[in-house]
Structures are given as structure tokens and as C-alpha cells.
N, C-alpha and C positions, 0 to 999 in steps of 0.2 A: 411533515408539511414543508420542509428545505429540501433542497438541489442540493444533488451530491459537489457542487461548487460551492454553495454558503459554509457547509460542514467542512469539505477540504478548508477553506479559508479561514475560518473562527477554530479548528481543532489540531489539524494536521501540517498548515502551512508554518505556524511556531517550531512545531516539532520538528520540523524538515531543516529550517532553518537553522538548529542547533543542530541536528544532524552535519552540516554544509561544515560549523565550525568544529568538527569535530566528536563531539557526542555520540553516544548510540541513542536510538532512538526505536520504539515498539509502539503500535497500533495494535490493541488488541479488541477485538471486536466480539463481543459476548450477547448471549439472547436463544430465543426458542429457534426453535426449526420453524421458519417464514418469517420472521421477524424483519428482512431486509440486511442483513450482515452482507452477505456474498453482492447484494445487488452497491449495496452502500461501498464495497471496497474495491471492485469490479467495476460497476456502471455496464453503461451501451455507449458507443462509440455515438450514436446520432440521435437525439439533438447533443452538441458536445457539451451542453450543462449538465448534460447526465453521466459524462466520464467518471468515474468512480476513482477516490481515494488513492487507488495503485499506481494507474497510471498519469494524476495529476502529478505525484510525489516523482513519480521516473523522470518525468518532462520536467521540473521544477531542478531536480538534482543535475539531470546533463545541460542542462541552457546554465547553470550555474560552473559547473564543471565545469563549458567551452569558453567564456568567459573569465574563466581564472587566471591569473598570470604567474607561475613561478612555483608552482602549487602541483603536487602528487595526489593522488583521490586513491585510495580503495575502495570498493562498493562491495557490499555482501549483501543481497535481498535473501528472505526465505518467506512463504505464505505457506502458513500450518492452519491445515482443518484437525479440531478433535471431535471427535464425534462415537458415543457409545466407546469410549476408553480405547478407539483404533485412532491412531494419526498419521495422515497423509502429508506429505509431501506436496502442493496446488501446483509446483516450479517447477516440479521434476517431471520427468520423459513420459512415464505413467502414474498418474496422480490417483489413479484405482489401488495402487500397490502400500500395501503397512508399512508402515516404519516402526523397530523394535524401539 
């Protein structure tokens, strides 16, 4: 019954935030097949309260990045689907293709 914005805020905006100062940081999204994972980390681009989890955390990381003063960033995303003991790659060129 939350907007993938209340959840980004009360869940993942901490976690980002430690991320910024360095931290590693995992979202890890578990449940049935329909349960709303992909919708909840994804979203729909319109209404933008429905932006999902991925790309609040992206927007949230570079507005904080441009902002920095004096300060080096690496970023390394990855978004893994497991599904029946195969795991994809969601980032990569062809997100149909297994990873050993």
C-alpha cells in the first residue's frame, strides 16, 4: 500500500547515504514470482512517485557526486535476477544471457 518513494525513503535512502560515505551497500529484493520486486526496484517513469528504488538511488548518488568538492567517486552498480538456480545479469547488453 506505499509508493515506491515512501520505501525508497524509510529503506534505501540510509543505505545510499552510507554508501556516499563510503560503504558498500546491497538491496536485496526477495519473494514469489508477482510479488512486486522488479516493479518495486524499477518502477514506471510516470507518475514519478512510482520511480522505483534503482533509479531514485542513481539520481540521489550523482546530485550528491556533482556536488562534492575535492572528492573521487567510484561507482560499480550490478542488478542480479536469480531465478530457478540461472543468474542473469539485468545491466548487461543481453540480460536473457546466463551467467556461470
Amino acid at each position: 500500500e506505499h509508493s515506491t518513494e515512501h520505501i525508497y525513503n524509510e529503506i534505501a535512502y540510509p543505505l545510499v547515504e552510507g554508501v556516499l560515505e563510503g560503504y558498500n551497500g546491497t538491496i536485496f529484493a526477495y519473494g514469489q514470482t508477482g510479488s512486486g520486486k522488479s516493479f518495486t526496484m524499477q518502477g514506471v517513469v510516470d507518475p514519478s512517485s512510482q520511480k522505483g528504488i534503482i533509479p531514485r538511488a542513481f539520481e540521489h548518488i550523482f546530485e550528491s557526486i556533482q556536488c562534492a568538492e575535492n572528492a573521487k567517486f567510484l561507482l560499480r552498480a550490478s542488478y542480479l535476477e536469480i531465478y530457478n538456480e540461472d543468474v542473469r545479469d539485468l545491466l548487461g547488453a543481453d540480460t536473457k544471457q546466463k551467467l556461470e
